[in-house]
GUTOR-287669 format. One record per atom (N, C-alpha, C, O): atom name; z, y, x; chain; residue number from 1. Coordinates in steps of 0.1 Angstrom, whole numbers. Example, Ala and Ser with C-alpha at 12.3 -4.5 7.8 and 13.67 -1.06 7.14 Angstrom:
FIKOL/a/c3/c2/c1/c/k
FIKOL/N/78/-57/132/A/1;
FIKOL/CA/78/-45/123/A/1;
FIKOL/C/78/-33/132/A/1;
FIKOL/O/85/-33/142/A/1;
FIKOL/N/71/-22/128/A/2;
FIKOL/CA/71/-11/137/A/2;
FIKOL/C/79/0/129/A/2;
FIKOL/O/80/11/134/A/2;
% end
This chain:
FIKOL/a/c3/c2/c1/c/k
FIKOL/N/914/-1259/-2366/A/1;
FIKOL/CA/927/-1265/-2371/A/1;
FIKOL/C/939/-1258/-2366/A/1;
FIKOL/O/948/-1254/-2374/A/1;
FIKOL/N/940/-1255/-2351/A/2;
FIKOL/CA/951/-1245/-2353/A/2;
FIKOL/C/952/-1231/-2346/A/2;
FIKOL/O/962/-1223/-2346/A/2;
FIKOL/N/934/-1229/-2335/A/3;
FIKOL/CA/935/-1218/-2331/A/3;
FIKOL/C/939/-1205/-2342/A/3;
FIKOL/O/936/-1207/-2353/A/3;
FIKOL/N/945/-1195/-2338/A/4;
FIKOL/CA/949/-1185/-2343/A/4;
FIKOL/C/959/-1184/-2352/A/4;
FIKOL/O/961/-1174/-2359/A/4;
FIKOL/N/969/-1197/-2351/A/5;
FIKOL/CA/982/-1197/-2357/A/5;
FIKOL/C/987/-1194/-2345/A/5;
FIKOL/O/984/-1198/-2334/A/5;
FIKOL/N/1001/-1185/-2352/A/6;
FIKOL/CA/1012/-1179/-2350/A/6;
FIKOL/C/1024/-1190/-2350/A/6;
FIKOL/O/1024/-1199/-2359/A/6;
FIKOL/N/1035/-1191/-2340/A/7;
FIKOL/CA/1047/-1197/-2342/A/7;
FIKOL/C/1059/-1191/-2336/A/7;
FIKOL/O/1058/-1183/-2326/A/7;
FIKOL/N/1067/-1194/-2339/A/8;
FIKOL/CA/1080/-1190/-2330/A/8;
FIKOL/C/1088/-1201/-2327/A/8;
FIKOL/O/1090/-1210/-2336/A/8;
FIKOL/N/1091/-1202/-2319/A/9;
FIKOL/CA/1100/-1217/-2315/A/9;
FIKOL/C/1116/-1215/-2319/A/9;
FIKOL/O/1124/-1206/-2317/A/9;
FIKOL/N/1116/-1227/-2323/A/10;
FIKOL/CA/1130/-1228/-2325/A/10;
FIKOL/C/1140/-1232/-2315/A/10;
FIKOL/O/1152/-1231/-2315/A/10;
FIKOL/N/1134/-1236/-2307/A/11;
FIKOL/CA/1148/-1242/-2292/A/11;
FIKOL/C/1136/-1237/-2278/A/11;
FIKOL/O/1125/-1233/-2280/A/11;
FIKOL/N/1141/-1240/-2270/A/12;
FIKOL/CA/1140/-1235/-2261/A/12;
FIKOL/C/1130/-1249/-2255/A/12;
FIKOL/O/1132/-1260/-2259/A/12;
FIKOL/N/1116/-1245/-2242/A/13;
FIKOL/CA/1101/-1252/-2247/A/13;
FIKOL/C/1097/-1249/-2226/A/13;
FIKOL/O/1100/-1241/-2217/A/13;
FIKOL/N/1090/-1260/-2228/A/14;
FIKOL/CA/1088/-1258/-2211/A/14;
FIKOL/C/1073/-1254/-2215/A/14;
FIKOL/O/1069/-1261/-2224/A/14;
FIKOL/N/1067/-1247/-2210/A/15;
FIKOL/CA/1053/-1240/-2206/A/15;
FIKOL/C/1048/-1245/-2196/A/15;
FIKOL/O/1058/-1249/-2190/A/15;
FIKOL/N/1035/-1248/-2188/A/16;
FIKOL/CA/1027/-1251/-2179/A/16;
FIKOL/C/1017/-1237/-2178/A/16;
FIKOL/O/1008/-1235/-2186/A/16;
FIKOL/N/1020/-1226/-2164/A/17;
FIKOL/CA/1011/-1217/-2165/A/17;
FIKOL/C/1003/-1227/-2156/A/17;
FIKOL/O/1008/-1235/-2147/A/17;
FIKOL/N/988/-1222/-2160/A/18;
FIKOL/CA/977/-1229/-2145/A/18;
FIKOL/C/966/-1219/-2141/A/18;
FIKOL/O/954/-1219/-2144/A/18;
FIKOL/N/975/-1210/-2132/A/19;
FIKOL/CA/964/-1200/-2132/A/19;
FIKOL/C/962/-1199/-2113/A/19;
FIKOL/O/971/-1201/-2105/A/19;
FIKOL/N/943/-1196/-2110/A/20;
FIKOL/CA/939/-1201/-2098/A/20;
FIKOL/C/942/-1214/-2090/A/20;
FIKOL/O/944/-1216/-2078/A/20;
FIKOL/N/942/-1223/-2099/A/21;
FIKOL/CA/948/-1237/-2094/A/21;
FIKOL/C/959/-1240/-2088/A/21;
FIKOL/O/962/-1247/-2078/A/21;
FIKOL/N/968/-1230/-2095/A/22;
FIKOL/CA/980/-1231/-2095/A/22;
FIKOL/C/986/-1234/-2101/A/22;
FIKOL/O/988/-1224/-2108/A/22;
FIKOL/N/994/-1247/-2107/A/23;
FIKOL/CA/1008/-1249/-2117/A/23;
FIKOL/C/1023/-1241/-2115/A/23;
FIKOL/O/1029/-1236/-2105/A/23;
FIKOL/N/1026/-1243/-2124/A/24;
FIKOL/CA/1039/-1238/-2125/A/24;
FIKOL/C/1048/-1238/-2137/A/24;
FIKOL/O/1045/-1229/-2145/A/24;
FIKOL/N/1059/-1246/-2140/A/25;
FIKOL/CA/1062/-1251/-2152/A/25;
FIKOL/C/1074/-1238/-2156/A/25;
FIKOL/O/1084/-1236/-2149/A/25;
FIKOL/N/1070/-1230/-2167/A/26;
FIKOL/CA/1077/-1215/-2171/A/26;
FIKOL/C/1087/-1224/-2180/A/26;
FIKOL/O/1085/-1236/-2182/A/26;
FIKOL/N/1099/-1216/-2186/A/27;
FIKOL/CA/1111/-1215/-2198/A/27;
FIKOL/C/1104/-1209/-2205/A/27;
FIKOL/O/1098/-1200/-2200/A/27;
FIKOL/N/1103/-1213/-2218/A/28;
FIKOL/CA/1099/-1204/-2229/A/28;
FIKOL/C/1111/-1206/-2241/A/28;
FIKOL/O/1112/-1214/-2251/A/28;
FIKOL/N/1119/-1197/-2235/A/29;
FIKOL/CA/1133/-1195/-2249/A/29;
FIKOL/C/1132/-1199/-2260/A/29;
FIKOL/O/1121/-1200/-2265/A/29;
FIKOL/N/1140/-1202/-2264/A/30;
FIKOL/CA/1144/-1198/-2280/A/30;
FIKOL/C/1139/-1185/-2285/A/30;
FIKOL/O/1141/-1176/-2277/A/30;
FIKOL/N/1130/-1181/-2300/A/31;
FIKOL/CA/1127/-1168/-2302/A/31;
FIKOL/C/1116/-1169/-2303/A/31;
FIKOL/O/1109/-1167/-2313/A/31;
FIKOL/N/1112/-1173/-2286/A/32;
FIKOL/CA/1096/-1169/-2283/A/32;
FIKOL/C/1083/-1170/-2294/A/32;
FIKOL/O/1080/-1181/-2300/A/32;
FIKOL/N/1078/-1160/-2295/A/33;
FIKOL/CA/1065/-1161/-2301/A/33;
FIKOL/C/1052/-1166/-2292/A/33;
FIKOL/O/1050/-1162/-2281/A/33;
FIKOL/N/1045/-1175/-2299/A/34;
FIKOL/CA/1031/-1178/-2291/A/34;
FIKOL/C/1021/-1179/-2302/A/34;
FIKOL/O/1024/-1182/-2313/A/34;
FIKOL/N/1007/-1176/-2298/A/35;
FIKOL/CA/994/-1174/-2303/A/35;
FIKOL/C/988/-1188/-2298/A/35;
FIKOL/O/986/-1189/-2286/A/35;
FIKOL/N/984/-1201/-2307/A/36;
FIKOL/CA/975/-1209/-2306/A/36;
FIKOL/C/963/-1205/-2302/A/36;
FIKOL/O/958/-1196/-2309/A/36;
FIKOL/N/957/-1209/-2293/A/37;
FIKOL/CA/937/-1208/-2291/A/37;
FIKOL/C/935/-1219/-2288/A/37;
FIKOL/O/924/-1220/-2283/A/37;
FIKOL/N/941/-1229/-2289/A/38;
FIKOL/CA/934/-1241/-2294/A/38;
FIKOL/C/926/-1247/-2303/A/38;
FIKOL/O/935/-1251/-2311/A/38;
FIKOL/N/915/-1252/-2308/A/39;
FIKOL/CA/911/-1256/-2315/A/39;
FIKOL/C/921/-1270/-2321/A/39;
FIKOL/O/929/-1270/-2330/A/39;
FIKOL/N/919/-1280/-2314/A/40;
FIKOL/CA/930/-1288/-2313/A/40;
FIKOL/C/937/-1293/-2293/A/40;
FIKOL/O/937/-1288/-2281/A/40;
FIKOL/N/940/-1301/-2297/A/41;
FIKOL/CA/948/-1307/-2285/A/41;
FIKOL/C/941/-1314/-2276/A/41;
FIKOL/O/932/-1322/-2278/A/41;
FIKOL/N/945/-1309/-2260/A/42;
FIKOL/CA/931/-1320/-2251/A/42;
FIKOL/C/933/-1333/-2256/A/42;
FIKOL/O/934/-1337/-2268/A/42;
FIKOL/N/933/-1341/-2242/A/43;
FIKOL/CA/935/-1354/-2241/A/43;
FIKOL/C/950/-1361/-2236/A/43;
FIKOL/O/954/-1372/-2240/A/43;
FIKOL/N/957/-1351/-2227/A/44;
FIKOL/CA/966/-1351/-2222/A/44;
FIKOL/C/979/-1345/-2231/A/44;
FIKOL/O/990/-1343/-2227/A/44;
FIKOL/N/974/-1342/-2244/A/45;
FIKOL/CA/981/-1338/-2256/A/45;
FIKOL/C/988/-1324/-2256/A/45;
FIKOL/O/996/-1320/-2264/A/45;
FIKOL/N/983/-1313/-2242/A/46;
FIKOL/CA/988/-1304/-2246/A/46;
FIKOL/C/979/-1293/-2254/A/46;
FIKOL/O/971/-1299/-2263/A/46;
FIKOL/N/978/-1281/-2254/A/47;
FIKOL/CA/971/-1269/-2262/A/47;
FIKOL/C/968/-1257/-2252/A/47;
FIKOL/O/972/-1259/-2241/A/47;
FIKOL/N/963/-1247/-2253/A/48;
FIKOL/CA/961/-1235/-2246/A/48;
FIKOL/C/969/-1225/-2258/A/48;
FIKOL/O/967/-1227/-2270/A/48;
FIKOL/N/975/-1218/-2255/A/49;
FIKOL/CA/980/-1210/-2258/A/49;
FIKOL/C/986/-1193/-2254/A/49;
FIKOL/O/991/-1192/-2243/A/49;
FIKOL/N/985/-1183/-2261/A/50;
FIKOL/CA/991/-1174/-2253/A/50;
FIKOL/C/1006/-1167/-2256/A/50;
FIKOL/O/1012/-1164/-2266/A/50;
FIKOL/N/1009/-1168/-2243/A/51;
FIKOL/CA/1028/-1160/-2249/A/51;
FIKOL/C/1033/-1155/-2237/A/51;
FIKOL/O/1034/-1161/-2226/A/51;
FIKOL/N/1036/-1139/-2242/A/52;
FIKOL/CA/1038/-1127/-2234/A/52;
FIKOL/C/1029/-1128/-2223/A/52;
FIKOL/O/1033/-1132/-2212/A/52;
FIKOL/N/1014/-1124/-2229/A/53;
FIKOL/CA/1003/-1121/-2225/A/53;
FIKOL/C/997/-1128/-2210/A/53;
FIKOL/O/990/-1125/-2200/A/53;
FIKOL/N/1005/-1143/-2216/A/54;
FIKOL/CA/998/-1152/-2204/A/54;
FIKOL/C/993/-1163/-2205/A/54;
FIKOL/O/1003/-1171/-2206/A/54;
FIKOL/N/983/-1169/-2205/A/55;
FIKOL/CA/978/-1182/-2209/A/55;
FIKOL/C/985/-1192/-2201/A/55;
FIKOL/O/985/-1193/-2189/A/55;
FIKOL/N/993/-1200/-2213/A/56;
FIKOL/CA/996/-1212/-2204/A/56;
FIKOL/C/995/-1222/-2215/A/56;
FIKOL/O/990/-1219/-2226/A/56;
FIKOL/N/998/-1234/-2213/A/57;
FIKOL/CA/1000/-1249/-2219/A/57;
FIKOL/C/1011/-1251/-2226/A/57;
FIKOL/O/1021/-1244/-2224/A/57;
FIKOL/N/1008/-1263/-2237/A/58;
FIKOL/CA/1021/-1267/-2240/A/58;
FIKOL/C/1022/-1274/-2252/A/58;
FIKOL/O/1018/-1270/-2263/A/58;
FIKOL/N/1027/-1286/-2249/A/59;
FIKOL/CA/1020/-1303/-2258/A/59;
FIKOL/C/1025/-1298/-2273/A/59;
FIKOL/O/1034/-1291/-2276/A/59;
FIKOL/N/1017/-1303/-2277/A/60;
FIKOL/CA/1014/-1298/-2290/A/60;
FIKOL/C/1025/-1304/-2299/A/60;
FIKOL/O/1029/-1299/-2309/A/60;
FIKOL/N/1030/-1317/-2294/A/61;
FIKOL/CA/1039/-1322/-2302/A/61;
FIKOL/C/1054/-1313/-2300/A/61;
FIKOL/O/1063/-1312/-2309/A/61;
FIKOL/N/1054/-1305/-2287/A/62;
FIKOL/CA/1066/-1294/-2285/A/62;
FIKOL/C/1068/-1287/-2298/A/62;
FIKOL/O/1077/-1288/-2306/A/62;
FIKOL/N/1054/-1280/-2299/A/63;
FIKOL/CA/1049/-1269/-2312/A/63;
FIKOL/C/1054/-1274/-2323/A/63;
FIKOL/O/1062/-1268/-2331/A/63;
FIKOL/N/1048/-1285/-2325/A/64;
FIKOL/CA/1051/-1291/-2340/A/64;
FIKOL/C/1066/-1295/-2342/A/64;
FIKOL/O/1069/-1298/-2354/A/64;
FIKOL/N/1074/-1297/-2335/A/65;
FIKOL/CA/1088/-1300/-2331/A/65;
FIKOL/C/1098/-1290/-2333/A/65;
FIKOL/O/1109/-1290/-2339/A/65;
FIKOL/N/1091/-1280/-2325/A/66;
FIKOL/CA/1099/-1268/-2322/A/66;
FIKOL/C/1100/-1258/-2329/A/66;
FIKOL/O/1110/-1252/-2331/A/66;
FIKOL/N/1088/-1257/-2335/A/67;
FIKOL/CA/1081/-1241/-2338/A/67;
FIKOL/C/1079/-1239/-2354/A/67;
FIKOL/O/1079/-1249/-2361/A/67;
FIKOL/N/1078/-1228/-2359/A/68;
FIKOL/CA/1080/-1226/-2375/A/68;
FIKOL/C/1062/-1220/-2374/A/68;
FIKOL/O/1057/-1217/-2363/A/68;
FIKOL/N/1058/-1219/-2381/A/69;
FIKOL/CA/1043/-1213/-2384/A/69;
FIKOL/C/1050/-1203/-2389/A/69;
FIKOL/O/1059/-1205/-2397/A/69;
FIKOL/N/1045/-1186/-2383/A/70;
FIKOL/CA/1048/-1178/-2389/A/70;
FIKOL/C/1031/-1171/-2394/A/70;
FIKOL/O/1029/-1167/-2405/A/70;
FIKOL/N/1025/-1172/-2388/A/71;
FIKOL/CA/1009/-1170/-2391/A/71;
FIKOL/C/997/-1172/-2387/A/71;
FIKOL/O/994/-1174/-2375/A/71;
FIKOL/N/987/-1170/-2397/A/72;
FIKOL/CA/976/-1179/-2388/A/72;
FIKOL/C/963/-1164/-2394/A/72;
FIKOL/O/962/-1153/-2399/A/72;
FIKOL/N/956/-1173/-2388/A/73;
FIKOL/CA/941/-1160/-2390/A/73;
FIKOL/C/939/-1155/-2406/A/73;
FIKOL/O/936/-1144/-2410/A/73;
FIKOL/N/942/-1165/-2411/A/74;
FIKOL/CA/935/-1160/-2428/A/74;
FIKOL/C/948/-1151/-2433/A/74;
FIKOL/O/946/-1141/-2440/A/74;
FIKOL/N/962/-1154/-2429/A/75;
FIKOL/CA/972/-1145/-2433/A/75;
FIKOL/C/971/-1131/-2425/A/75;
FIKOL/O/976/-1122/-2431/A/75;
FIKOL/N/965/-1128/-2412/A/76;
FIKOL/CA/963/-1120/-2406/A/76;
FIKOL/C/950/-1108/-2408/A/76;
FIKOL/O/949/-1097/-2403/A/76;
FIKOL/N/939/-1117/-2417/A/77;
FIKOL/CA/930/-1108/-2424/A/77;
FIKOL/C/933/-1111/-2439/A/77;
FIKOL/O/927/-1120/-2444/A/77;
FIKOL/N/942/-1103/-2446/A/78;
FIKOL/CA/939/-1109/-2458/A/78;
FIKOL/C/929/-1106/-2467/A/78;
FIKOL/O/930/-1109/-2479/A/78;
FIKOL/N/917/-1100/-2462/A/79;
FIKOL/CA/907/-1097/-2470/A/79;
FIKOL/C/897/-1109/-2471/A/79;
FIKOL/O/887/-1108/-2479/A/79;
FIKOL/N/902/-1121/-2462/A/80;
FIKOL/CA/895/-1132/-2467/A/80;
FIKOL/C/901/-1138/-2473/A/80;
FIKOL/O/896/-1150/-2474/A/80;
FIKOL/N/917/-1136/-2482/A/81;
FIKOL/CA/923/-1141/-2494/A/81;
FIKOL/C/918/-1137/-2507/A/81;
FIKOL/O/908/-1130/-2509/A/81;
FIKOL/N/923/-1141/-2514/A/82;
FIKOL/CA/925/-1135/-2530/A/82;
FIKOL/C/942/-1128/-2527/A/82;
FIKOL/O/951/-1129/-2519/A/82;
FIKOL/N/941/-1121/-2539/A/83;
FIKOL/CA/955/-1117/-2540/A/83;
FIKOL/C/963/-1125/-2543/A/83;
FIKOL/O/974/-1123/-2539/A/83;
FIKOL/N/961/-1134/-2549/A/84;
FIKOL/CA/979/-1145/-2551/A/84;
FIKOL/C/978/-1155/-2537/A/84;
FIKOL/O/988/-1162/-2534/A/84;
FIKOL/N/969/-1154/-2530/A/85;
FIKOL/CA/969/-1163/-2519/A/85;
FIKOL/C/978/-1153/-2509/A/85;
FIKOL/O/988/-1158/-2505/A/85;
FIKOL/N/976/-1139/-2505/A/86;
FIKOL/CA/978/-1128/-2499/A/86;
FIKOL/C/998/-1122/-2503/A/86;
FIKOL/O/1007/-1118/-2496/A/86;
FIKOL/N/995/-1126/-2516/A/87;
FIKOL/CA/1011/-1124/-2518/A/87;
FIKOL/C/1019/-1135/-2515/A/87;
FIKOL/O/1029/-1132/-2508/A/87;
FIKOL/N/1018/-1146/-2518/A/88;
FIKOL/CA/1025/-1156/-2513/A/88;
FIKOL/C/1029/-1158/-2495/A/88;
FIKOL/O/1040/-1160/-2490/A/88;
FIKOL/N/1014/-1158/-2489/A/89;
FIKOL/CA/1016/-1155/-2476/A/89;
FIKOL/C/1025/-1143/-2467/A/89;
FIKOL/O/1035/-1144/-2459/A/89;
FIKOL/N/1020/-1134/-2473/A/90;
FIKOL/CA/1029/-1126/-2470/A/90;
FIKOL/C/1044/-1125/-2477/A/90;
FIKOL/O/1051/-1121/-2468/A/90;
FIKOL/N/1048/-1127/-2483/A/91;
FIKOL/CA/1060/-1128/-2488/A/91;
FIKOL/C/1070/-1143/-2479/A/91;
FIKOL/O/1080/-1149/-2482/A/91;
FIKOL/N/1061/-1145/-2470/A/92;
FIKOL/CA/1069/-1158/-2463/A/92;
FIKOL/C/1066/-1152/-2446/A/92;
FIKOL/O/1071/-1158/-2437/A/92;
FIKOL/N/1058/-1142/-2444/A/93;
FIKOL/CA/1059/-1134/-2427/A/93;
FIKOL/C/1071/-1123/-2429/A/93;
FIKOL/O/1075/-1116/-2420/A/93;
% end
């Protein structure tokens, strides 16, 4: 559902990195690009995601609030499009 979509956020987004049982709540700007690997959302409503090459968190309702879909896996191969699927997609990255 939404691993391997693409977004960029529109306002500026608090991040949860949790690495070695460590938290730490990052700024993620205005701009920023992030990579979903979520399938969907835990329990606690956030997502796994990666941005500037670091896995962190970040509730999904942020995403959907914040963030524009710029792309997702099938726009990224488009050899699993047709061509009018492929032109339209691309004509909106």
């Amino acid at each position: 559902m939404f691993r391997g979509k693409q977004f960029q956020l529109d306002r500026d987004t608090i991040a949860l990195l949790v690495e070695a049982g460590k938290r730490e709540l990052l700024h993620s700007p205005y701009d920023s690009i992030i990579l979903m690997l979520a399938e969907r959302a835990e329990k606690d409503g956030t997502v796994l995601i990666l941005w500037e090459d670091q896995l962190v968190k970040m509730f999904l309702v942020d995403i959907e609030e914040r963030g524009t879909v710029l792309a997702s896996d099938d726009e990224l191969n488009p050899s699993d499009q047709s061509p009018a699927e492929y032109r339209e997609t691309s004509s909106r990255v």
